[in-house]
C-alpha positions in Angstrom: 0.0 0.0 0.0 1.1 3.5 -0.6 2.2 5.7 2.2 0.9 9.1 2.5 3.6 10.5 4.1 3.1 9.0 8.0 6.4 8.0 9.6 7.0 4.7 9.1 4.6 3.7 6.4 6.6 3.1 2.9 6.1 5.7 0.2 6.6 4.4 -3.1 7.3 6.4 -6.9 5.7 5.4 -10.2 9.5 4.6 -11.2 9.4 2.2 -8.1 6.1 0.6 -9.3 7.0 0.4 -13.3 9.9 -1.8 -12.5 8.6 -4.9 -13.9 8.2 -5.0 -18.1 5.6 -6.2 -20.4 2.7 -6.7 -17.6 0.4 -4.2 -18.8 -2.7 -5.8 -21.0 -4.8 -3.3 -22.6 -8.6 -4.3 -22.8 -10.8 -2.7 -25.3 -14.7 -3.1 -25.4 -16.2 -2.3 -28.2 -19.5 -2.0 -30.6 -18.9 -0.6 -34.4 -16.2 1.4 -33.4 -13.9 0.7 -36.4 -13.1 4.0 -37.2 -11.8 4.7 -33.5 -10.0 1.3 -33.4 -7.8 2.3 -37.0 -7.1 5.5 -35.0 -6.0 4.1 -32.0 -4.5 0.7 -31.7 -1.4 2.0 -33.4 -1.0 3.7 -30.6 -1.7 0.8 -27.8 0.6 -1.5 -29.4 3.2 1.3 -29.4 3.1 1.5 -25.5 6.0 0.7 -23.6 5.3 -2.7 -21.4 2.1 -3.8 -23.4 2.0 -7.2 -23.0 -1.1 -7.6 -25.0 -3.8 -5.6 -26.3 -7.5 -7.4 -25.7 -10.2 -6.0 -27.9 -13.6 -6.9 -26.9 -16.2 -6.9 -29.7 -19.3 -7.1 -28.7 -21.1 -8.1 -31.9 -20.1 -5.2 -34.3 -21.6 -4.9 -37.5 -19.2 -2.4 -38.7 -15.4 -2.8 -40.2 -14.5 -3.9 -36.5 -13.1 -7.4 -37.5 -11.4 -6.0 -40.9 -9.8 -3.5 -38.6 -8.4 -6.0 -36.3 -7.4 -7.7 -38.8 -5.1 -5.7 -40.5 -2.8 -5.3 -37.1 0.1 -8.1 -37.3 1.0 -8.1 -33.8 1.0 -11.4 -31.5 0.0 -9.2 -28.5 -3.3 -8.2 -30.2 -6.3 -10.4 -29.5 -9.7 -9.9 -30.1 -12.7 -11.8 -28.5 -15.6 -11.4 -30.7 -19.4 -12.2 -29.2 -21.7 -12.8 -31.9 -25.1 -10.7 -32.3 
């Protein structure tokens, strides 16, 4: 747990915390939200210590799956839950 400043509890720094590398996954819900997905999981999978990136589609009807499908990236998986 995180000190707040009392005298003998231990106060820890994000650098402290971010010691460890690739533990970070990313989960993404989402419903026809292609567009926002081509925009952003270029940036996700850039991150520093992404382990993975988990996209959640929740039946989309849209380019969602096309758009997933054009990332080749091992850390990307995508759930898809039929309508």
């Amino acid at each position: 747990m995180c000190g707040a400043g009392n005298v003998g509890e231990p106060h820890y720094t994000l650098a402290d915390v971010a010691t460890e590398r690739d533990d970070i996954t990313l989960v993404v819900p989402t419903y026809n939200r292609a567009a926002a997905l081509q925009t952003n999981l270029p940036s996700m999978l850039a991150m520093r210590d992404i382990a993975e990136v988990v996209v959640v589609d929740d039946g989309s009807t849209d380019d969602t799956r096309r758009v997933c499908e054009q990332f080749v990236d091992e850390r990307l998986k995508v759930v898809r839950h039929e309508a």
